[in-house]
N, CA, C and O atoms as a Maestro MAE file, in Angstrom:
{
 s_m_m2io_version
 :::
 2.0.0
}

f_m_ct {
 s_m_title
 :::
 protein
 m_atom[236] {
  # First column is atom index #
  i_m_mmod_type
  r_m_x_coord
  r_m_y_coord
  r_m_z_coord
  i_m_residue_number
  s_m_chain_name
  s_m_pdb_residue_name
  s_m_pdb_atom_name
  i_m_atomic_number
  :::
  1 25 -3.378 -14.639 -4.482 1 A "UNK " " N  " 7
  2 3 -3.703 -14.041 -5.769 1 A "UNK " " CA " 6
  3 2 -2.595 -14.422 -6.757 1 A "UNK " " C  " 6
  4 15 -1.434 -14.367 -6.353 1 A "UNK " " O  " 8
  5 25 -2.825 -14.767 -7.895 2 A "UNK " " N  " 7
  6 3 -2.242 -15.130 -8.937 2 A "UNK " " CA " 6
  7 2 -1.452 -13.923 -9.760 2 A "UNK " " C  " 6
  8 15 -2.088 -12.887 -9.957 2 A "UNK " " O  " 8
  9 25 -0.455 -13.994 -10.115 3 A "UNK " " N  " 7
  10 3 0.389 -13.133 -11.060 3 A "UNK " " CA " 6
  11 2 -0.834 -12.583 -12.247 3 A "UNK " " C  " 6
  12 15 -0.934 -11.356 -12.241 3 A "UNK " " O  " 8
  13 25 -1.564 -13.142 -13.033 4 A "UNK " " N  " 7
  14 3 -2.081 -12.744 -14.216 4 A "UNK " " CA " 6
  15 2 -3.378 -11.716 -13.295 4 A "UNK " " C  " 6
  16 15 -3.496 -10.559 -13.700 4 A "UNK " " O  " 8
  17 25 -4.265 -12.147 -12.144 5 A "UNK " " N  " 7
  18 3 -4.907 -11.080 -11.437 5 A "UNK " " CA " 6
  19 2 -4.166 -9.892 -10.746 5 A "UNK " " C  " 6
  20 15 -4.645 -8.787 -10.492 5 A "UNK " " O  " 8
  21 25 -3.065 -10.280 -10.525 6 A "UNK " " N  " 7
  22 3 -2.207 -8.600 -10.042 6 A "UNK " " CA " 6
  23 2 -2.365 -8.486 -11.001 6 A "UNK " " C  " 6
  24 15 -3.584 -8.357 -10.886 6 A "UNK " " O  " 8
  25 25 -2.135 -8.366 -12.467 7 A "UNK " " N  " 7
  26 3 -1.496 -7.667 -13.219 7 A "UNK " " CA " 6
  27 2 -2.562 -6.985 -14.024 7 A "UNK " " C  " 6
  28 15 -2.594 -6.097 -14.876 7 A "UNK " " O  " 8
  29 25 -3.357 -7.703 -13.456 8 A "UNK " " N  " 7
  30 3 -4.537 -7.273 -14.336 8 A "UNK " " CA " 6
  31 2 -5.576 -5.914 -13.809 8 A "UNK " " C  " 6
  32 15 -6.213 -4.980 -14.297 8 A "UNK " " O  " 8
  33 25 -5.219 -6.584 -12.354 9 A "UNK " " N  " 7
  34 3 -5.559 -5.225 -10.977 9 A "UNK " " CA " 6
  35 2 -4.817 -3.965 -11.312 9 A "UNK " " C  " 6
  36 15 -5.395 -2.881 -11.384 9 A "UNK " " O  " 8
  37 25 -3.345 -4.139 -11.547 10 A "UNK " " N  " 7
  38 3 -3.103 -2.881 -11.430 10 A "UNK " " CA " 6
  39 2 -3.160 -2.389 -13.230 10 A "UNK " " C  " 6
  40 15 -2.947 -1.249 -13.643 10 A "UNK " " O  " 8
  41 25 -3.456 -3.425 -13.951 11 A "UNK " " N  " 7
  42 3 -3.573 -2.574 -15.582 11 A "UNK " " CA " 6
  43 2 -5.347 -2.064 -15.006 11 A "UNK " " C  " 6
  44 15 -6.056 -1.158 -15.443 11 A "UNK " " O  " 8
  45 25 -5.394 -2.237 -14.813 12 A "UNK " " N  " 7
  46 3 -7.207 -1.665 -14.789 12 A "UNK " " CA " 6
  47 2 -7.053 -0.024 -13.501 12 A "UNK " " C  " 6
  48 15 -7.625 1.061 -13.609 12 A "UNK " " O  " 8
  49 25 -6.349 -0.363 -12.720 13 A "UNK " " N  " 7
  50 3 -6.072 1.168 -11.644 13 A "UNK " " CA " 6
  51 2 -5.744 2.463 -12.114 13 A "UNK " " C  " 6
  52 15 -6.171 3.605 -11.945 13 A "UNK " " O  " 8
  53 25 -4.280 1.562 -13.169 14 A "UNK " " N  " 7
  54 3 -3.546 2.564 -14.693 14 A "UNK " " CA " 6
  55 2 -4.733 3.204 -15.101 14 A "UNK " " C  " 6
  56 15 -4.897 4.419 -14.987 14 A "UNK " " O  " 8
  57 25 -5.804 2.210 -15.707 15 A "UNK " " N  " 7
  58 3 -6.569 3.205 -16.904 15 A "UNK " " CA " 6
  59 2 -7.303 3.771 -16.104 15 A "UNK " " C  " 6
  60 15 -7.379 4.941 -16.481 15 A "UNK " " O  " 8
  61 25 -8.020 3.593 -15.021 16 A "UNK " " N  " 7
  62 3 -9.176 4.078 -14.029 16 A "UNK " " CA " 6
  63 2 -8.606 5.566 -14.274 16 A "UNK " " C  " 6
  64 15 -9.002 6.382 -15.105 16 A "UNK " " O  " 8
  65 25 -7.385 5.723 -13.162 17 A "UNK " " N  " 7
  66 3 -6.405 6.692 -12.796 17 A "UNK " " CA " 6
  67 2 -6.239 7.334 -13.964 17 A "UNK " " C  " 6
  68 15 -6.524 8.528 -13.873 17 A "UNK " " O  " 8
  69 25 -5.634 6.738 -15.777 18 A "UNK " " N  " 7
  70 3 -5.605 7.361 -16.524 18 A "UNK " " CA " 6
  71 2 -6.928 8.331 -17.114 18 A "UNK " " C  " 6
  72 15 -6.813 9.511 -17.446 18 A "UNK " " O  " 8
  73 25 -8.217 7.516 -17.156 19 A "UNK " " N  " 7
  74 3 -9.498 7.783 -17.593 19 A "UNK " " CA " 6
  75 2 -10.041 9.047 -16.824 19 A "UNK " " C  " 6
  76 15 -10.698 9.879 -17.450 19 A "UNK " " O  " 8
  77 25 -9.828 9.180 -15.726 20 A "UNK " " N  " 7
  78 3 -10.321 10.202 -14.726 20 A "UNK " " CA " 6
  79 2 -9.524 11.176 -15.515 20 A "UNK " " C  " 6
  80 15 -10.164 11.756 -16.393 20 A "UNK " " O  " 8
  81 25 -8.542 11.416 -15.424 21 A "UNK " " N  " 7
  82 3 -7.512 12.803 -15.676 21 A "UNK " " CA " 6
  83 2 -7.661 13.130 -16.867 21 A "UNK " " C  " 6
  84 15 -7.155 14.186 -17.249 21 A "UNK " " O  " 8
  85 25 -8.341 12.369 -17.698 22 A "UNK " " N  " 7
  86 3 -8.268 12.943 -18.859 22 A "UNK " " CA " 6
  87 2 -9.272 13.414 -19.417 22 A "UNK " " C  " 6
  88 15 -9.197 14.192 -20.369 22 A "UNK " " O  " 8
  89 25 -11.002 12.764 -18.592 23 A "UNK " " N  " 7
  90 3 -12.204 13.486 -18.388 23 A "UNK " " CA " 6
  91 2 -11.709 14.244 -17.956 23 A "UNK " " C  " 6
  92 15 -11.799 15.226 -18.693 23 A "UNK " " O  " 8
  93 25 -10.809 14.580 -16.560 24 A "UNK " " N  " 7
  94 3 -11.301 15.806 -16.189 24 A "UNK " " CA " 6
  95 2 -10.190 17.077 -16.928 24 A "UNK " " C  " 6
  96 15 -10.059 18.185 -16.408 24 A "UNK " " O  " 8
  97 25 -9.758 16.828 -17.685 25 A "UNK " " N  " 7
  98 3 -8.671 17.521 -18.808 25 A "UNK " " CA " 6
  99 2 -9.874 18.188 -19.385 25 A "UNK " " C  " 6
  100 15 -10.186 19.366 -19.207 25 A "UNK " " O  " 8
  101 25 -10.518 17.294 -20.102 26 A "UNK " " N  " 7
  102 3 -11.472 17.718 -21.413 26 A "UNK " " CA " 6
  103 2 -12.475 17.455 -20.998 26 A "UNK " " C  " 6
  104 15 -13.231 16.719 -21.632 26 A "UNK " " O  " 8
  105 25 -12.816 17.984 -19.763 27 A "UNK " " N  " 7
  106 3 -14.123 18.071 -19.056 27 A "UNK " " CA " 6
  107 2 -15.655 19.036 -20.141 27 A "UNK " " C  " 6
  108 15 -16.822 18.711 -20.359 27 A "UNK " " O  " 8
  109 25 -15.109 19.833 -20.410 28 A "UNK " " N  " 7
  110 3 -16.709 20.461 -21.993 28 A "UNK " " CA " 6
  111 2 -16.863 19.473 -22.786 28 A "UNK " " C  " 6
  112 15 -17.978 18.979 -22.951 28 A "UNK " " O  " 8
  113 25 -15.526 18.912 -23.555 29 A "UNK " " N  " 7
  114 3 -16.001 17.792 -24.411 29 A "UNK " " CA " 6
  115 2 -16.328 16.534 -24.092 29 A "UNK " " C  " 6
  116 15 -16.885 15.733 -24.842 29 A "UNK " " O  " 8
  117 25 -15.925 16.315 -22.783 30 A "UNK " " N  " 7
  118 3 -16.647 15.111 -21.948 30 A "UNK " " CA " 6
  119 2 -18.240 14.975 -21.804 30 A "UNK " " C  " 6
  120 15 -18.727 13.866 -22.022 30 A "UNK " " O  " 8
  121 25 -19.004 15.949 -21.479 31 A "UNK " " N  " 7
  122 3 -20.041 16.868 -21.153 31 A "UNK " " CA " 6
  123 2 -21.195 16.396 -22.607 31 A "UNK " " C  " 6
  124 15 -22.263 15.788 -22.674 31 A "UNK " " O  " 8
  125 25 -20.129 17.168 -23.782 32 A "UNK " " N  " 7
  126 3 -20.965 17.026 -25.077 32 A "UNK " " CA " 6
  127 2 -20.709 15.639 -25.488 32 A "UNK " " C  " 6
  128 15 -21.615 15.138 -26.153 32 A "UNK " " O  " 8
  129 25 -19.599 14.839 -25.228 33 A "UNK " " N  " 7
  130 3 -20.216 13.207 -25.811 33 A "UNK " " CA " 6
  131 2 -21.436 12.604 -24.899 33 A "UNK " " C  " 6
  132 15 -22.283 11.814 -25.314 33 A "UNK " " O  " 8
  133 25 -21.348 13.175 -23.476 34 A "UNK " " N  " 7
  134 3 -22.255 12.633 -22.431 34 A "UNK " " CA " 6
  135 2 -24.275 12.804 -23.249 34 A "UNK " " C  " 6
  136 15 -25.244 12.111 -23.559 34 A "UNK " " O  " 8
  137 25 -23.848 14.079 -23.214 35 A "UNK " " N  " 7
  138 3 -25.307 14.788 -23.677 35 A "UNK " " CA " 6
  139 2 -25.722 14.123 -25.351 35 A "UNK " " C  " 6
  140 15 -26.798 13.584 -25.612 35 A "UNK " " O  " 8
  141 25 -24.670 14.313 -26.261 36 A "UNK " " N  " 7
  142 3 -24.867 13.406 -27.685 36 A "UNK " " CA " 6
  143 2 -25.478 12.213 -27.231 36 A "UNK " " C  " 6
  144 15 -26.599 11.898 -27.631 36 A "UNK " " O  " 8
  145 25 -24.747 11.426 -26.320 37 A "UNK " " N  " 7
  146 3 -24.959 10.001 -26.106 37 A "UNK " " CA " 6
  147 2 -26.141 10.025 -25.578 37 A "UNK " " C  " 6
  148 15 -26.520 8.855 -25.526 37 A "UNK " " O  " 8
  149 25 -27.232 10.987 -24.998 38 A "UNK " " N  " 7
  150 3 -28.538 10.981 -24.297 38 A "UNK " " CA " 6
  151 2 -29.165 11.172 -25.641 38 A "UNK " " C  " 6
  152 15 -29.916 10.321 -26.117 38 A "UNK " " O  " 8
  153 25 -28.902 12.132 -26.172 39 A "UNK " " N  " 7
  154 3 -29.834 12.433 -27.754 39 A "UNK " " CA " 6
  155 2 -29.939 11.311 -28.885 39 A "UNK " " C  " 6
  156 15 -30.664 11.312 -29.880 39 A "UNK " " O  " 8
  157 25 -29.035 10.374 -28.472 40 A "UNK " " N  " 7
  158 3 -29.134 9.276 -29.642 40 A "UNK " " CA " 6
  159 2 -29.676 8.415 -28.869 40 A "UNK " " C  " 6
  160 15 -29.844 7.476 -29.647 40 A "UNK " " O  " 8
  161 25 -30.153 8.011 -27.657 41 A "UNK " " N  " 7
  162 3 -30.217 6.962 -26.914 41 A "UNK " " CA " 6
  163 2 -31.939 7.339 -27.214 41 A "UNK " " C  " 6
  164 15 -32.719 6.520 -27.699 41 A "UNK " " O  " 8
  165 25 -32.389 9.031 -26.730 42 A "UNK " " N  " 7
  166 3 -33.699 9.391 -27.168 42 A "UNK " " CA " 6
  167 2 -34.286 9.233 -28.060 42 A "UNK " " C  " 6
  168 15 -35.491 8.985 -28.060 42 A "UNK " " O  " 8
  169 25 -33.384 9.369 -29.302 43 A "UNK " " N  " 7
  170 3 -33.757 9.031 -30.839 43 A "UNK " " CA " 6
  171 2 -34.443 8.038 -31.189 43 A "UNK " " C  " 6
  172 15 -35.589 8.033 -31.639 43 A "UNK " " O  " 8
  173 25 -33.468 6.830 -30.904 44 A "UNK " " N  " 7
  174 3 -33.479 5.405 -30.727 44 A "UNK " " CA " 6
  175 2 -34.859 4.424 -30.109 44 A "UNK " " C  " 6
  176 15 -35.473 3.358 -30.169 44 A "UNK " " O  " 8
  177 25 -34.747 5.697 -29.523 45 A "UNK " " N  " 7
  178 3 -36.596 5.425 -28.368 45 A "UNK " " CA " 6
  179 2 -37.563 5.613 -28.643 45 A "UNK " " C  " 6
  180 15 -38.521 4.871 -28.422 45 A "UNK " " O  " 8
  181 25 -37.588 7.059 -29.416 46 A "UNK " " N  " 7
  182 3 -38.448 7.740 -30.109 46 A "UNK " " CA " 6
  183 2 -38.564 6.683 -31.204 46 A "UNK " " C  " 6
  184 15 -39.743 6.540 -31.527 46 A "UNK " " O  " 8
  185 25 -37.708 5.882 -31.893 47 A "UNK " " N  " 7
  186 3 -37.826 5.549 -33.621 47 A "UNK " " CA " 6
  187 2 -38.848 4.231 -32.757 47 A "UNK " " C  " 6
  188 15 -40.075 4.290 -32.837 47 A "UNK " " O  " 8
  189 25 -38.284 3.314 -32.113 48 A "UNK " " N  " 7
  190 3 -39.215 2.527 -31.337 48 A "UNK " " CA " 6
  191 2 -40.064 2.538 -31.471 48 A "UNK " " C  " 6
  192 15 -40.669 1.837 -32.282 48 A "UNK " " O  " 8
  193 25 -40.820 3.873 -30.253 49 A "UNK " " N  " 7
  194 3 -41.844 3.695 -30.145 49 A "UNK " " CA " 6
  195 2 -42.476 4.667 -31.446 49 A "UNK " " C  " 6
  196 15 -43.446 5.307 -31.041 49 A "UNK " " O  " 8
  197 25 -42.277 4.831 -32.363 50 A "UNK " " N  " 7
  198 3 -43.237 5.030 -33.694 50 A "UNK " " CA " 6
  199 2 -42.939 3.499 -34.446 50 A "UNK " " C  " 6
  200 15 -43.672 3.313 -35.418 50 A "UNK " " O  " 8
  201 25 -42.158 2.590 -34.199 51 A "UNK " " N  " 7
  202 3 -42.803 1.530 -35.029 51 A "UNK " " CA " 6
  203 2 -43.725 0.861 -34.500 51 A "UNK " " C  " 6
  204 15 -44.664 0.494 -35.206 51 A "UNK " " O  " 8
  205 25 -43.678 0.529 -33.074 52 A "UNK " " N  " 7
  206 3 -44.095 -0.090 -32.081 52 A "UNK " " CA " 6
  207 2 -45.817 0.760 -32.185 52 A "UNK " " C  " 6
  208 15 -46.819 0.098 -32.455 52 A "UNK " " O  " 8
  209 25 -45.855 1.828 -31.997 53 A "UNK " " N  " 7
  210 3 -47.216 3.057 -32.642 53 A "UNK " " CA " 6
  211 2 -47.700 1.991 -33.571 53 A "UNK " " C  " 6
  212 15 -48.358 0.960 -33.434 53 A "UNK " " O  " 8
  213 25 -47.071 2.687 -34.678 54 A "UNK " " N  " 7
  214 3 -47.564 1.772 -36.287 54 A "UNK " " CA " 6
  215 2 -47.794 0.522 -36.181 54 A "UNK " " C  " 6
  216 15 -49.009 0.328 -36.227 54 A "UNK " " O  " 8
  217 25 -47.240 -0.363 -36.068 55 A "UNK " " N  " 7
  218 3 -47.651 -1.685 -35.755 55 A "UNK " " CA " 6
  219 2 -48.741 -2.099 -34.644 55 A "UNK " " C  " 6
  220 15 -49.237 -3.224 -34.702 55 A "UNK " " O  " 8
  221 25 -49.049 -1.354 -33.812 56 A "UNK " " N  " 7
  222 3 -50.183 -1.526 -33.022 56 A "UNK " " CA " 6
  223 2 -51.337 -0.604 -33.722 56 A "UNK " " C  " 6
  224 15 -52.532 -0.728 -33.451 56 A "UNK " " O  " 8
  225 25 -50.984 0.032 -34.355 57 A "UNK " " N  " 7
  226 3 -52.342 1.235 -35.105 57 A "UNK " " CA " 6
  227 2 -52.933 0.079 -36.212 57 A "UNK " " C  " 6
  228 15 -54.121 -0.210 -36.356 57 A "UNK " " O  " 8
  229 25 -51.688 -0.547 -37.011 58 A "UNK " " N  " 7
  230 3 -51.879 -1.547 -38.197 58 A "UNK " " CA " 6
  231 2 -52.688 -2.867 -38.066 58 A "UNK " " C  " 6
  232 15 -53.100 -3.521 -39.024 58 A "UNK " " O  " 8
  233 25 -52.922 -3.279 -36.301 59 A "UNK " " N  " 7
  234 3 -53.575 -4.778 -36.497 59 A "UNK " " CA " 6
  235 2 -54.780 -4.153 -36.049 59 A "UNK " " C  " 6
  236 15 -55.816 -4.810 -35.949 59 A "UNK " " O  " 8
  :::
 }
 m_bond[235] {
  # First column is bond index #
  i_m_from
  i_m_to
  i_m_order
  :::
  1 1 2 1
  2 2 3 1
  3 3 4 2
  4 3 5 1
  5 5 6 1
  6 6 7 1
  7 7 8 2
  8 7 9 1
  9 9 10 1
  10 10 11 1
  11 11 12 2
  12 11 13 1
  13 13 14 1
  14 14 15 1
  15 15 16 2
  16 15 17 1
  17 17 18 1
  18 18 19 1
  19 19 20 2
  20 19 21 1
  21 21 22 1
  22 22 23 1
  23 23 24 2
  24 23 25 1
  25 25 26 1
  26 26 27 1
  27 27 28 2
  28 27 29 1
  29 29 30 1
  30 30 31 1
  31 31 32 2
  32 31 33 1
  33 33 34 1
  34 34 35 1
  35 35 36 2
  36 35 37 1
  37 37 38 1
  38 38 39 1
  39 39 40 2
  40 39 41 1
  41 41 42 1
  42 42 43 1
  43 43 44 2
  44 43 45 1
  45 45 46 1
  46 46 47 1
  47 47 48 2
  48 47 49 1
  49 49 50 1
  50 50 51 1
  51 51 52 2
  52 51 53 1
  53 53 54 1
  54 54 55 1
  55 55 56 2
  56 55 57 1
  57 57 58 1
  58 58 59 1
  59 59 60 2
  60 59 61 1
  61 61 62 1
  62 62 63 1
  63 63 64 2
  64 63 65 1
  65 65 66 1
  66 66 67 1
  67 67 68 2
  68 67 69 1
  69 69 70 1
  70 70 71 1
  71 71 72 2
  72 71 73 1
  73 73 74 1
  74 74 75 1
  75 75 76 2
  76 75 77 1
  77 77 78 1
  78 78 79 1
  79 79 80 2
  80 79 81 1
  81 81 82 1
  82 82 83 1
  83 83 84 2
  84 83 85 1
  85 85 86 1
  86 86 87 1
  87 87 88 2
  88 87 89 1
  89 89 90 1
  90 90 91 1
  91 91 92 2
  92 91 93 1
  93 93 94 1
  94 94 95 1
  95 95 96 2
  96 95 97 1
  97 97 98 1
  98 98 99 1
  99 99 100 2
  100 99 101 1
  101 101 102 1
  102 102 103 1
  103 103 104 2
  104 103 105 1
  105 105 106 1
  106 106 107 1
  107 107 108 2
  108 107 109 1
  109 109 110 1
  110 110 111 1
  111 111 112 2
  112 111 113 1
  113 113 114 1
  114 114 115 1
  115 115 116 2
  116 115 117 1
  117 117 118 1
  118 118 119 1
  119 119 120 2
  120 119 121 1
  121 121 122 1
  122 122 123 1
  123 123 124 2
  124 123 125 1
  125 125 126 1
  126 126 127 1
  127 127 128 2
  128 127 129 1
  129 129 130 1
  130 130 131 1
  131 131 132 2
  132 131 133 1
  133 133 134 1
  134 134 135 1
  135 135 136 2
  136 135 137 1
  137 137 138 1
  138 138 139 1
  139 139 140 2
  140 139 141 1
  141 141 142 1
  142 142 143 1
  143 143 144 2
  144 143 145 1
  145 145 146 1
  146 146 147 1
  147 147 148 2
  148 147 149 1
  149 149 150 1
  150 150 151 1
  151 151 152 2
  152 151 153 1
  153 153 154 1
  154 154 155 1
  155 155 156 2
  156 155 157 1
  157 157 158 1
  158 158 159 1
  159 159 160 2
  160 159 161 1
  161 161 162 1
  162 162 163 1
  163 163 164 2
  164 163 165 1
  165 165 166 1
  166 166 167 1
  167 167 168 2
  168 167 169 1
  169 169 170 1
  170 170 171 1
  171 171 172 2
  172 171 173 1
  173 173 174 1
  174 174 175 1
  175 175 176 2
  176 175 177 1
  177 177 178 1
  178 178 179 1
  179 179 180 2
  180 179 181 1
  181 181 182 1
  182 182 183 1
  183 183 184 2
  184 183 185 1
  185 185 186 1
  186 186 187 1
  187 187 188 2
  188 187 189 1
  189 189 190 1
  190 190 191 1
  191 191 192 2
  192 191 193 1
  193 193 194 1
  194 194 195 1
  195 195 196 2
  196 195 197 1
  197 197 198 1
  198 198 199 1
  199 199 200 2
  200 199 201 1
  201 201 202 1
  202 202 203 1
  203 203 204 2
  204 203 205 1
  205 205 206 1
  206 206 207 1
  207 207 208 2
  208 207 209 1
  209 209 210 1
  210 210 211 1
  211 211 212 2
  212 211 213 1
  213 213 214 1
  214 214 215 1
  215 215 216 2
  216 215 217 1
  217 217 218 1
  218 218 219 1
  219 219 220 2
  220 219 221 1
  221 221 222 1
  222 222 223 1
  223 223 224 2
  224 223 225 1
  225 225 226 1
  226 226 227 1
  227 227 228 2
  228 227 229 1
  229 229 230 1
  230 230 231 1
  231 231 232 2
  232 231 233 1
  233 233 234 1
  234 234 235 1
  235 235 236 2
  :::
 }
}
């Protein structure tokens, strides 16, 4: 293994290791970006399929 893949192995373990502890710090507000991020993803789906609607109602 090459110097630039260690280094890169253990910068990625850092944030893993960092990322966990800090979800689980601010585990409620973790929760509500999780759930936001479902409601916009729904939105997004919803806007879809009403153009995708309209444009098939239109030909």
């Amino acid at each position: 293994m090459d110097k630039t893949g260690l280094a890169t192995l253990l910068v990625g373990i850092v944030l893993l290791i960092v990322g966990v502890v800090l979800m689980w710090y601010w585990l409620p507000q973790f929760i509500q970006v999780l759930l936001g991020g479902i409601g916009i993803v729904l939105a997004v789906a919803g806007l879809c399929g009403i153009v995708l609607g309209y444009l098939m109602i239109k030909e």
